[in-house]
Residue frames as qw, qx, qy, qz and C-alpha x, y, z in Angstrom:
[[0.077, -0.229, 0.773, 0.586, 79.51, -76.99, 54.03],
 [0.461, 0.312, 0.070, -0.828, 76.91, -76.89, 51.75],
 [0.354, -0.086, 0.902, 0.229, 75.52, -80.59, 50.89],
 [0.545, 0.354, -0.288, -0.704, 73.88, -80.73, 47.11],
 [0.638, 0.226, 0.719, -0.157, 72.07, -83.54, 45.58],
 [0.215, 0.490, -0.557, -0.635, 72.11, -84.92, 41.97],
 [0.934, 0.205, 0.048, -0.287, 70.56, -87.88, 39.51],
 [0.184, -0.607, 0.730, 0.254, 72.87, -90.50, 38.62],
 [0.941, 0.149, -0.051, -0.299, 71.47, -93.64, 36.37],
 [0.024, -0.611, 0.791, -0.015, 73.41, -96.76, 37.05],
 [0.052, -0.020, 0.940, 0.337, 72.47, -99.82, 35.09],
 [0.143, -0.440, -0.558, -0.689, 69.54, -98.18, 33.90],
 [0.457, -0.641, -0.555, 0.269, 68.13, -97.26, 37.74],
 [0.027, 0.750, -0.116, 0.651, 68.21, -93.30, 39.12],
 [0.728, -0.248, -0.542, 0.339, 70.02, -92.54, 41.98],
 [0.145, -0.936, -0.102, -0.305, 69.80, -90.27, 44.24],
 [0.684, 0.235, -0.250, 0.644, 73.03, -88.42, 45.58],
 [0.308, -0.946, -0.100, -0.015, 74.05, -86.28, 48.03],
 [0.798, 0.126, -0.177, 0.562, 77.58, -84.63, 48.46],
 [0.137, -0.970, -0.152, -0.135, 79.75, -82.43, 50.11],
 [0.683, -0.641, 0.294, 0.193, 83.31, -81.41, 50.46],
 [0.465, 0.753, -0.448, 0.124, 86.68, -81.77, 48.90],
 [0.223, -0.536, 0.809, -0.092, 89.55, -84.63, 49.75],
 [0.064, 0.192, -0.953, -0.225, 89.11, -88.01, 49.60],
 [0.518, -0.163, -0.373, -0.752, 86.40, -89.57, 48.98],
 [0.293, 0.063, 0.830, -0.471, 84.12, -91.27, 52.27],
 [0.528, -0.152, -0.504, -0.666, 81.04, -92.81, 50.35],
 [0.271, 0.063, 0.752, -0.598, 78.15, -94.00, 53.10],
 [0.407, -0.216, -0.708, -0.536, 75.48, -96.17, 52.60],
 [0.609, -0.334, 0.274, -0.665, 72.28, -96.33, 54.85],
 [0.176, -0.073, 0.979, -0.074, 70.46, -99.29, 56.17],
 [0.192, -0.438, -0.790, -0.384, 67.03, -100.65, 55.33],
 [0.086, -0.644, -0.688, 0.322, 63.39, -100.70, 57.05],
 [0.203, 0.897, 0.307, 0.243, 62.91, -96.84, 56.74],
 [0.615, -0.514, 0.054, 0.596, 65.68, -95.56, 56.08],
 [0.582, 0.786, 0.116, 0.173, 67.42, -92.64, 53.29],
 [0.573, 0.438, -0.138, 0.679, 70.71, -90.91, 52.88],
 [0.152, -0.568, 0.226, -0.776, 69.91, -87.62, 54.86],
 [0.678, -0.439, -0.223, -0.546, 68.31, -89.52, 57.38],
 [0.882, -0.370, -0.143, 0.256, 70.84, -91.80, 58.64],
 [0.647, -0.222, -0.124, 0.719, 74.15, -89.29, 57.84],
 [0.275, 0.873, 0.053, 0.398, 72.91, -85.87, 57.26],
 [0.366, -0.918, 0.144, 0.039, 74.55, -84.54, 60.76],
 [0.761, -0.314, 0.400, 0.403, 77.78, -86.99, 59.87],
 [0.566, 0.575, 0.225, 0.546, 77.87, -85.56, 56.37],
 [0.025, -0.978, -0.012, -0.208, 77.96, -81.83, 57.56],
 [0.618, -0.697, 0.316, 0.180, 81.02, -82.74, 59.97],
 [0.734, 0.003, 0.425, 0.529, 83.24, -85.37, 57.60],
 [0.461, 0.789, 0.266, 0.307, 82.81, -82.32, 54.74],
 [0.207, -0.931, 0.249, 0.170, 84.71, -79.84, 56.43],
 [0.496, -0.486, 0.662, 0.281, 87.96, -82.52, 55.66],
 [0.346, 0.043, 0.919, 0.185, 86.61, -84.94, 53.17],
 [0.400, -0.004, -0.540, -0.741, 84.93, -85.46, 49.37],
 [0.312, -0.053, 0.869, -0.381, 82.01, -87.18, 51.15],
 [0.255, 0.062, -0.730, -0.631, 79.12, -89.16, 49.17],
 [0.412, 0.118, 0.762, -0.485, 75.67, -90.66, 50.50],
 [0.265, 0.078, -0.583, -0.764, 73.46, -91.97, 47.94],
 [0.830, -0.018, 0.289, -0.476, 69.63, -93.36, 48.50],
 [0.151, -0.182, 0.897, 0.374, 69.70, -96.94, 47.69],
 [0.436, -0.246, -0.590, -0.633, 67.28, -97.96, 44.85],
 [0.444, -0.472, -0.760, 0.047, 63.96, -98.22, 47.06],
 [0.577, -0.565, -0.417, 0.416, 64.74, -95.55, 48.83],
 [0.127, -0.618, 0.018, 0.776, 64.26, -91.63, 49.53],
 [0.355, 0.678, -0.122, -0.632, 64.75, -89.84, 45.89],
 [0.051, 0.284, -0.846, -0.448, 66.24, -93.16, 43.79],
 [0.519, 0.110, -0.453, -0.716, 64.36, -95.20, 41.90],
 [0.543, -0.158, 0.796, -0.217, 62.35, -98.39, 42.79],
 [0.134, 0.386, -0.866, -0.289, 62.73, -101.53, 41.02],
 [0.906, -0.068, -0.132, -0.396, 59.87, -104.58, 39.75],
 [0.822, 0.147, -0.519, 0.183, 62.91, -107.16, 40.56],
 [0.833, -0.376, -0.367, 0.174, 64.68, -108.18, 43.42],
 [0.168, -0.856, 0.367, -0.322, 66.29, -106.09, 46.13],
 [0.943, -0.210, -0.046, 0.255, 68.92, -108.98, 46.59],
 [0.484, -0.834, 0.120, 0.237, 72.27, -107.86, 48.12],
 [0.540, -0.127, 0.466, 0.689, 74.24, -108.58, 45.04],
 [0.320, 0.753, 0.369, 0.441, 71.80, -106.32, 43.06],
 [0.369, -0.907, -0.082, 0.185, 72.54, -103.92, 45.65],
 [0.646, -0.559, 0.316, 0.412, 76.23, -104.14, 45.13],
 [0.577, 0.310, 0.510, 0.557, 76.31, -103.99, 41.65],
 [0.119, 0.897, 0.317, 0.286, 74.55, -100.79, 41.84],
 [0.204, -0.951, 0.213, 0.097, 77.00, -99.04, 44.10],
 [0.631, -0.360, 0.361, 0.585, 80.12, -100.49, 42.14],
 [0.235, 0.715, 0.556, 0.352, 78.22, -99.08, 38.95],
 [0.170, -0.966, -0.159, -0.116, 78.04, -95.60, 40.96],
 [0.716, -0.506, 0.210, 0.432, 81.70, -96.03, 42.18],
 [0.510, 0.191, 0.564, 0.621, 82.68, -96.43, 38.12],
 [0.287, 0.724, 0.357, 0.516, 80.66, -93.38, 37.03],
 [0.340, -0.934, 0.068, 0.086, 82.26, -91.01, 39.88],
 [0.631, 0.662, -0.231, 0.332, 85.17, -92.09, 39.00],
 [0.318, -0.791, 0.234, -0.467, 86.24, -91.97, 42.31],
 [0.981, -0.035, -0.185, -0.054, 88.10, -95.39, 42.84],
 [0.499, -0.383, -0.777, 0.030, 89.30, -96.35, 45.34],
 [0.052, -0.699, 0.047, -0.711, 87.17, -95.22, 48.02],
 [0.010, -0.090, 0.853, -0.514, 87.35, -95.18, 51.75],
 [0.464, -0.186, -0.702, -0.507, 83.68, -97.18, 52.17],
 [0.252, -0.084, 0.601, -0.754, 81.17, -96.80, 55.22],
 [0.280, -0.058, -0.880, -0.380, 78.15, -98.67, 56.02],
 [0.242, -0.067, 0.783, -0.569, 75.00, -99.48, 58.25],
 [0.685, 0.113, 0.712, -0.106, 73.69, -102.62, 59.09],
 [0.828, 0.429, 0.310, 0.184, 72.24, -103.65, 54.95],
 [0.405, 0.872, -0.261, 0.091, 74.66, -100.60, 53.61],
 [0.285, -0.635, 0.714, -0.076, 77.40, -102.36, 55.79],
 [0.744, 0.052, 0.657, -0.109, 76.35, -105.71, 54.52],
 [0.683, 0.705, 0.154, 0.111, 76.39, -104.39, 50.88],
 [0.240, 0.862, -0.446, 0.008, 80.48, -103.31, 51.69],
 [0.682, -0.271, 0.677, -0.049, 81.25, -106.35, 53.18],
 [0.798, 0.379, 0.399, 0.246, 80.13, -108.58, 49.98],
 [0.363, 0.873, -0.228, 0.233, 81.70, -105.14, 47.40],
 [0.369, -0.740, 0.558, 0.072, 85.10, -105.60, 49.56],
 [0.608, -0.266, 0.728, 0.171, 85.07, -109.46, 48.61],
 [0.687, 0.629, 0.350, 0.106, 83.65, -109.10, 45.20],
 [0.484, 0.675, -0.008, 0.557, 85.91, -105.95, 44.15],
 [0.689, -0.372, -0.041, 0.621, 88.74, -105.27, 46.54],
 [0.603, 0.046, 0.194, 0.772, 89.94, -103.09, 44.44],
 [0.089, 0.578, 0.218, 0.781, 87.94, -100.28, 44.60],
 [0.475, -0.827, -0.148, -0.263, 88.03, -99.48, 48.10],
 [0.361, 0.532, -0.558, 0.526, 90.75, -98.14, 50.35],
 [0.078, -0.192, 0.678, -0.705, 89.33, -98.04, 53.51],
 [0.383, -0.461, -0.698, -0.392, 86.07, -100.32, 54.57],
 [0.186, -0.145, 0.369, -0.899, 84.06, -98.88, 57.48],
 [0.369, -0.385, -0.833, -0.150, 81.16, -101.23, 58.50],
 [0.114, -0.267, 0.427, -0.856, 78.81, -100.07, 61.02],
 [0.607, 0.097, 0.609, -0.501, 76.44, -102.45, 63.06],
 [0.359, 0.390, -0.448, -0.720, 76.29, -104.26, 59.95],
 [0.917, -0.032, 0.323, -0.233, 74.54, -107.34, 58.24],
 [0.882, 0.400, -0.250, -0.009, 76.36, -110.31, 57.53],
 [0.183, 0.553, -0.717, 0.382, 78.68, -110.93, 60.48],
 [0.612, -0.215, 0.603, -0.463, 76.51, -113.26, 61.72],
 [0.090, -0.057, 0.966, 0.236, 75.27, -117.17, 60.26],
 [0.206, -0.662, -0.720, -0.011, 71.77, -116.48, 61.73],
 [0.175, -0.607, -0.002, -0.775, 69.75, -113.67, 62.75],
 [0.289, 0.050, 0.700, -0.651, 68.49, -113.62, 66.73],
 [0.633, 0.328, 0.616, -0.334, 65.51, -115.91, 66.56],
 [0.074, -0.052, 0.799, 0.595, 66.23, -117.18, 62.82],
 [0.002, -0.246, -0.940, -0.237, 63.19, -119.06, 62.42],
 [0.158, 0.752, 0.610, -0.193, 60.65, -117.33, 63.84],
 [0.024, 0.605, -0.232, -0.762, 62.59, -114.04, 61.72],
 [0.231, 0.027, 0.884, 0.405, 61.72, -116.34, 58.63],
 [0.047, 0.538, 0.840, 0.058, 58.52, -116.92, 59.40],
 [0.276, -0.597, -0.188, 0.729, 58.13, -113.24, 59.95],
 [0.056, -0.399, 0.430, 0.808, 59.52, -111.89, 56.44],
 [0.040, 0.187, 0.854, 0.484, 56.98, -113.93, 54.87],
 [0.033, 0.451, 0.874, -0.177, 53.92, -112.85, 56.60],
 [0.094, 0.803, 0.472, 0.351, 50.91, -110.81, 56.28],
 [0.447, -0.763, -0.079, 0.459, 52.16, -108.64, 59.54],
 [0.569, -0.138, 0.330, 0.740, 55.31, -107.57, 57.61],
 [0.198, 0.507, 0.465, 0.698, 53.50, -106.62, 54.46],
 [0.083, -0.808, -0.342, -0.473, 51.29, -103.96, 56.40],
 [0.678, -0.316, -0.386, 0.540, 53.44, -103.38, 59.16],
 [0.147, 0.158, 0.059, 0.975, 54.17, -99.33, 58.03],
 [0.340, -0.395, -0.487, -0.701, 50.48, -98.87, 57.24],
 [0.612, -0.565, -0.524, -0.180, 49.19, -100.08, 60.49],
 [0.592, -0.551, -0.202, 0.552, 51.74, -98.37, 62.74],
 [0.555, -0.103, -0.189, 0.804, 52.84, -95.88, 61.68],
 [0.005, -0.695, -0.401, -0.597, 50.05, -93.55, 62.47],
 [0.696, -0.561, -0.325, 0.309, 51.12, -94.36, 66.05],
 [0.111, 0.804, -0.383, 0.442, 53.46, -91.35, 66.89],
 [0.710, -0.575, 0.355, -0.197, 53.62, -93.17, 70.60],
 [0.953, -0.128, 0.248, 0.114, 54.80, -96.45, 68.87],
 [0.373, 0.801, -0.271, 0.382, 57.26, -94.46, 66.70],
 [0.343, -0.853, 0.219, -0.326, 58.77, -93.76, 69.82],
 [0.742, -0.388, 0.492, -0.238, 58.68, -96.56, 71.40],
 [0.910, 0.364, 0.111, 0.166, 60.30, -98.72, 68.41],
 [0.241, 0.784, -0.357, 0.447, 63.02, -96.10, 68.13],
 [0.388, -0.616, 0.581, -0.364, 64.06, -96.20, 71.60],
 [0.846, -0.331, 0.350, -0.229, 63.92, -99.57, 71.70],
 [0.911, 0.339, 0.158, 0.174, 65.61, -100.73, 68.40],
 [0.533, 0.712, 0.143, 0.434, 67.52, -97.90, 67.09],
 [0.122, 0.745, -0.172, 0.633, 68.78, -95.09, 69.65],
 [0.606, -0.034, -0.637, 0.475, 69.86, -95.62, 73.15],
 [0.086, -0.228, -0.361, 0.900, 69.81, -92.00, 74.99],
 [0.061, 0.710, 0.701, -0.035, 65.94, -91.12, 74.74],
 [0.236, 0.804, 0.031, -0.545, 66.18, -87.52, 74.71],
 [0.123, -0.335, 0.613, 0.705, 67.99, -88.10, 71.19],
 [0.145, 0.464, 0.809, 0.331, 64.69, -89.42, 69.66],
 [0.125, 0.054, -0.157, -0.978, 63.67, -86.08, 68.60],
 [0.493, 0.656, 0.241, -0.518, 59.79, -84.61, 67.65],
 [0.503, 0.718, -0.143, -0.459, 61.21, -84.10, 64.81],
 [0.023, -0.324, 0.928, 0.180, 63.30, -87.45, 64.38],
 [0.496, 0.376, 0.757, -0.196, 59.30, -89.49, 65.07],
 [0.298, 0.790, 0.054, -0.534, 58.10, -86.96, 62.68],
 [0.372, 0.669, -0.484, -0.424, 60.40, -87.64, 59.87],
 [0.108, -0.144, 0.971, 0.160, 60.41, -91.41, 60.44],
 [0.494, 0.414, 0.622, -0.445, 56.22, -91.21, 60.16],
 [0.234, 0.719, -0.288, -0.588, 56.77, -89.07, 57.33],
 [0.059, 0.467, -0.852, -0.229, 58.94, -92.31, 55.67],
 [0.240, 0.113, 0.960, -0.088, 56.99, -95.20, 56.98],
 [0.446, 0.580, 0.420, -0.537, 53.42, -93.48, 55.30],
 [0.325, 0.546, -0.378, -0.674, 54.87, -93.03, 51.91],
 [0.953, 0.136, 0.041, -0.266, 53.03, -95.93, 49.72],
 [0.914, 0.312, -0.255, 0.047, 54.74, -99.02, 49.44],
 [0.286, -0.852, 0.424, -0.111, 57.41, -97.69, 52.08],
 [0.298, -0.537, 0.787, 0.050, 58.41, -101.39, 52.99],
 [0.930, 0.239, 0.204, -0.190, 58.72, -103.37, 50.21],
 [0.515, 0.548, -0.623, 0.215, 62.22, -102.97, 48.92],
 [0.206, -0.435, 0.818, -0.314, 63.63, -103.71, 52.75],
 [0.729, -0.168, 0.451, -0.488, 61.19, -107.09, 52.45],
 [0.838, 0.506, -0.207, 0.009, 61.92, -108.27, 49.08],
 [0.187, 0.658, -0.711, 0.163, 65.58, -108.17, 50.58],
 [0.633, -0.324, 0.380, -0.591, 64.40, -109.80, 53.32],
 [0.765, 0.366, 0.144, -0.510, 63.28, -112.49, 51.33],
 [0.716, 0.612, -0.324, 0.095, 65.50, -112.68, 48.86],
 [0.530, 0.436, -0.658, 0.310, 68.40, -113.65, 51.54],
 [0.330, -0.330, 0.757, -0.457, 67.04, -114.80, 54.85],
 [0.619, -0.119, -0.676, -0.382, 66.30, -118.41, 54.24],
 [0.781, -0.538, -0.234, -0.214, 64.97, -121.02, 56.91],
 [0.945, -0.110, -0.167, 0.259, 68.08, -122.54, 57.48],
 [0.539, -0.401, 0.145, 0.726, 70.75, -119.54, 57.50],
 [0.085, 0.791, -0.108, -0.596, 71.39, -116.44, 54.78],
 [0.834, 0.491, 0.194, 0.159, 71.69, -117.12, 50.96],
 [0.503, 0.618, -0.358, 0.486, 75.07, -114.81, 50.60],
 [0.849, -0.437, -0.238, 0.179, 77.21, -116.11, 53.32],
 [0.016, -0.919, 0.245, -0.308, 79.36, -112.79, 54.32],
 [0.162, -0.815, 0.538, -0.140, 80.79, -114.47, 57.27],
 [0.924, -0.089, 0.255, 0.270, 82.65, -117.94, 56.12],
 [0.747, 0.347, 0.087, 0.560, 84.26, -115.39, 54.23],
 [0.407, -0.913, -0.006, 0.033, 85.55, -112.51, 56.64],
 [0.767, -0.432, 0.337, 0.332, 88.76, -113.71, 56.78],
 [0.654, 0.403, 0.368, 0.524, 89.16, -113.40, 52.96],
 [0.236, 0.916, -0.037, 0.323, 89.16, -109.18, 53.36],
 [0.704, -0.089, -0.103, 0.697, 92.17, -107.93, 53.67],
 [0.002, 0.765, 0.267, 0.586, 91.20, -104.28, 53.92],
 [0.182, 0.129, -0.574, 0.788, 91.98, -101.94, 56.10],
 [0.431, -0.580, -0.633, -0.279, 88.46, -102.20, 58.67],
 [0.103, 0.113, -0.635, 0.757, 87.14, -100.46, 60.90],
 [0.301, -0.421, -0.798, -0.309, 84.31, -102.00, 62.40],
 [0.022, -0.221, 0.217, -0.951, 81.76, -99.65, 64.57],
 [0.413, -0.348, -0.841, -0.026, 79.20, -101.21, 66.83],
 [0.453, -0.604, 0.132, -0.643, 76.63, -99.77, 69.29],
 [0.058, -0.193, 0.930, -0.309, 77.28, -101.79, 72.49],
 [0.488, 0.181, 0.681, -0.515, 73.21, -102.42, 73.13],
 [0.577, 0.171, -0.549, -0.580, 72.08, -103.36, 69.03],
 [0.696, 0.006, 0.654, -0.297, 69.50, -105.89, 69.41],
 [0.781, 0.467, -0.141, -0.390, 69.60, -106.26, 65.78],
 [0.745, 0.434, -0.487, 0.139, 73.08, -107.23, 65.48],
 [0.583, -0.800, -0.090, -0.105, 74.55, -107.98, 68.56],
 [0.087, -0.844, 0.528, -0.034, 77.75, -106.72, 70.08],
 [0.651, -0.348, 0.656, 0.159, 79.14, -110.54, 70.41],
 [0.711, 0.593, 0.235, 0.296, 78.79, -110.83, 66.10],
 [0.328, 0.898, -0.216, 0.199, 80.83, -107.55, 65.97],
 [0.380, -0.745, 0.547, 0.043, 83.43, -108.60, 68.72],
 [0.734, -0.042, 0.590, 0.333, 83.93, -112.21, 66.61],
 [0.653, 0.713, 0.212, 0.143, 83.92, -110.58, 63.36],
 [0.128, 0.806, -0.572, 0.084, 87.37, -108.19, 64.34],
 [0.557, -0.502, 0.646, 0.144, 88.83, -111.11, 65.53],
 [0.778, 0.362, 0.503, 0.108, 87.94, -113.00, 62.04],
 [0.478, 0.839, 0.013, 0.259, 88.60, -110.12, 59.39],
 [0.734, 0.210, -0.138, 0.632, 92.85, -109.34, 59.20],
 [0.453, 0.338, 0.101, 0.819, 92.78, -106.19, 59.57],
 [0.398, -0.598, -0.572, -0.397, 90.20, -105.04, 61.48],
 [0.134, 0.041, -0.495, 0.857, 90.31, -102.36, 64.46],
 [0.325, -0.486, -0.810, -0.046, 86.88, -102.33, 66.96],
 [0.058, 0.156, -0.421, 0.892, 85.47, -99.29, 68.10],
 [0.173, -0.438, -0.881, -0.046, 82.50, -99.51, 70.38],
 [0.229, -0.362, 0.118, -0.896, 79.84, -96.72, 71.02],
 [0.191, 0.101, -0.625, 0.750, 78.93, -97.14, 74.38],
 [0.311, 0.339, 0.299, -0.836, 75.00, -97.07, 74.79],
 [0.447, 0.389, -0.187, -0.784, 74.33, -96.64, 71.64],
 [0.650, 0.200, 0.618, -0.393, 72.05, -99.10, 69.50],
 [0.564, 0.357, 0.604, 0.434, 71.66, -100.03, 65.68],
 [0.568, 0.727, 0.143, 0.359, 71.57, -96.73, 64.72],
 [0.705, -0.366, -0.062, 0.604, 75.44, -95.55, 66.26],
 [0.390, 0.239, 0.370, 0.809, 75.91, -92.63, 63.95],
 [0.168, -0.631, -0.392, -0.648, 72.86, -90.77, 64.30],
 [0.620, -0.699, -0.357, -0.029, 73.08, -90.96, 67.97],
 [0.707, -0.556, 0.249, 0.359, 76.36, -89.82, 68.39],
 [0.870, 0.407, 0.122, 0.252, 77.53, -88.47, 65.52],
 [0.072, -0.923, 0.347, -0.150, 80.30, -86.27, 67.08],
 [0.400, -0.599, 0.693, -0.021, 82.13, -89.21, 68.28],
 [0.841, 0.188, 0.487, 0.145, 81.59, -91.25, 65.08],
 [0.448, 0.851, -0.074, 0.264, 83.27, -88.66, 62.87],
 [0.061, -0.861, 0.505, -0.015, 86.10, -88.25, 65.17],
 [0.659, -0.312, 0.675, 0.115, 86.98, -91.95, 65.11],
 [0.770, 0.539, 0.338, 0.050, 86.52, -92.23, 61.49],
 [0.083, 0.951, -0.239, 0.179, 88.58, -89.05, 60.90],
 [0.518, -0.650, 0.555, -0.031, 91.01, -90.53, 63.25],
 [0.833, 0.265, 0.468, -0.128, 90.74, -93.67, 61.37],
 [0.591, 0.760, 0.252, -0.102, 91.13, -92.28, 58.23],
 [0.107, 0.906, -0.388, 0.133, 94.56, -90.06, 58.88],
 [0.724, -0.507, 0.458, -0.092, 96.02, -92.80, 60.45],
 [0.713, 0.040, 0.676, 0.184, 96.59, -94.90, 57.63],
 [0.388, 0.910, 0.109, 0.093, 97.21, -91.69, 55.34],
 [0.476, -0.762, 0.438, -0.030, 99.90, -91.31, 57.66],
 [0.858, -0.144, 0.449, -0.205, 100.68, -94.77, 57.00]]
């Protein structure tokens, strides 16, 4: 299935789209650091299309959409994809996520319920109070390291590698040439990581997170299915096992291995549980 790509302006920002397919509508959001539509679901888009109206848009900062002089704060974030919901017209929809794009359906569930049928988190942020090492993650977002972090690594193919494998992908032969390659590709383009810092910023404070996702878990009542790599160091697997027990509704599937990025490693057995997912409660 052939996946095309369009402009969209939503509250005066361009977005960049990608789509493919016919049925209902699966809309995926990426995650931060260097990250774009095609990049985190092209192989998952090509599969769900065969069944499904599927959707992937860059978020502002990112890939082909626009970037922004104000704050990349997780309610701007949300506003922009309920904004992008409202001009597709495509309400309500079954909603996927990873890690900040899971963190930006989490808060869109509890802000507007109503335009999603199905939520789909995946290794996301905001099932947690604190990050692993809070404080010294604080002290971190603020520093000089951060700011040139792209620029000074990522000429490294080796450390590419080695950052992948260590953060992001689990089975090593899956970190492609051409996966280092297209993340160098990302991390070189000027100014790469300033939207994912400004988030940063904007919502990891000393003390805990400025939008507090999980005191209010409990409040979605969505059908969920939450999708976790068993070895994420970002988020770890014991946030995703308390979060199904916290959120009503809320069925746990765990890829095995796999690491913060669960989809891209595996995306044959994240389409069939989604799919699976999906019919189930069509069925329903």
């Amino acid at each position: 299935m052939e996946i095309k790509r369009r402009q969209i302006t939503i509250n005066g920002v361009n977005i960049c789209c990608y789509y493919a397919g016919q049925g209902d509508t699966i809309l995926l959001l990426h995650g931060a650091g260097v990250d774009s539509a095609m990049m985190s679901w092209a192989e998952v888009m090509e599969q769900l299309s065969q069944k499904y109206h599927v959707i992937a848009p860059d978020l502002p900062g990112y890939g082909g959409s626009d970037r922004i002089k104000d704050e990349y704060s997780l309610d701007f974030y949300t506003e922009i994809i309920k904004g992008l919901i409202d001009e597709l017209e495509c309400s309500p929809v079954i909603l996927g996520g990873l890690s900040l794009g899971g963190g930006i359906s989490l808060n869109l569930a509890l802000k507007y319920p109503e335009v999603i049928k199905l939520l789909i988190p995946v290794d996301p942020w905001g099932i947690f109070q604190k990050l692993p090492y809070h404080r010294f993650t604080y002290w971190y977002t603020r520093s000089k390291i951060n700011e040139n972090i792209y620029r000074w690594t990522g000429k490294y193919t080796s450390f590419i590698r080695w950052t992948l494998e260590y953060s992001l992908i689990g089975d090593k032969k899956k970190v492609t040439n051409d996966l280092v390659k297209e993340v160098q590709k990302a991390m070189l383009e000027p100014g790469a990581g300033e939207p994912f810092i400004s988030f940063q910023r904007s919502e990891i404070t000393k003390k805990g997170l400025v939008t507090d996702l999980y005191s209010r878990l409990e409040e979605i009542k969505i059908p969920t299915l939450l999708i976790h790599g068993s070895e994420d160091k970002a988020v770890p697997f014991k946030d995703a096992l308390n979060a199904s027990r916290i959120i009503p509704n809320c069925k746990l599937h765990i890829m095995q291995g796999c690491k913060h990025w669960p989809q891209k490693e595996r995306p044959e057995e994240f389409v069939k549980v989604v799919s699976e997912f999906v019919e189930e409660h069509r069925a329903g």
